[in-house]
N, C-alpha and C positions, 0 to 999 in steps of 0.2 A: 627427380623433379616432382613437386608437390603441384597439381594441379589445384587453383583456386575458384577453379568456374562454380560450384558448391556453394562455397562461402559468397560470392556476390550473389547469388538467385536467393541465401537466406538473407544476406541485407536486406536485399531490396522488398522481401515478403514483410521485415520487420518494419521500414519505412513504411508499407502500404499502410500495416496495421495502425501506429501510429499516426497515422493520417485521417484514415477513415474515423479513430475512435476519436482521433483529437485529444490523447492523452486520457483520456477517461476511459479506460480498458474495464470489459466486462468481468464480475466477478471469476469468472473462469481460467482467466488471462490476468487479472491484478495481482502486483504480486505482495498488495496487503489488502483481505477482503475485508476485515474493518478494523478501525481504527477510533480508540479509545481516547476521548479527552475529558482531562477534569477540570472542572469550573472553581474547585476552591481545594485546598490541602484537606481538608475533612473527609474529605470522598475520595482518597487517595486509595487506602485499604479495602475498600469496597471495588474499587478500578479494579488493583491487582487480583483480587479473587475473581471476578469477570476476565480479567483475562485470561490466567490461568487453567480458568472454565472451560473454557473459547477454544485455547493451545491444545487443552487435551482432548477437543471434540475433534480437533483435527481443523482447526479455522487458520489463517492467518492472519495473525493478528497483529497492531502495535498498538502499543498505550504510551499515552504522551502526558507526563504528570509535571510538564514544567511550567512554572509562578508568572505563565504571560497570559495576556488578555485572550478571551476566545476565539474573535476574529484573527488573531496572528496566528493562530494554532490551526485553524481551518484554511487560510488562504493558501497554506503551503499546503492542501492536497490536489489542487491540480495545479 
């Protein structure tokens, strides 16, 4: 028999968390500390070398290089 009392006490530690931070988790705890967006295809090649940058310093990153407006591209991080 698997005891699951473990597993509910780290639910409910993750629930806190997401509560208290309200979804905007500190960099410590995000699990993208930043995130790349580009404003036009021009600045596309410049992105990926910043990220690349970033990946090898040990950041976590994500680059987001798709042909939408900026505010669609930013609402979706929290």
């Amino acid at each position: 028999m698997i005891h699951r009392a473990i597993y509910g006490s780290l639910e409910r530690f993750i629930g806190i968390l997401i509560e208290h931070y309200e979804g905007k988790f500190p960099l410590w705890i995000s699990p993208n500390q930043i995130r790349i967006l580009t404003v036009t295809e021009k600045v596309t090649d410049y992105a990926k070398n910043v990220y690349r940058e970033l990946l090898d310093s040990g950041f976590r990153v994500e680059l987001d290089t798709r042909n939408e407006k900026l505010e669609l591209k930013s609402g979706i991080l929290y």
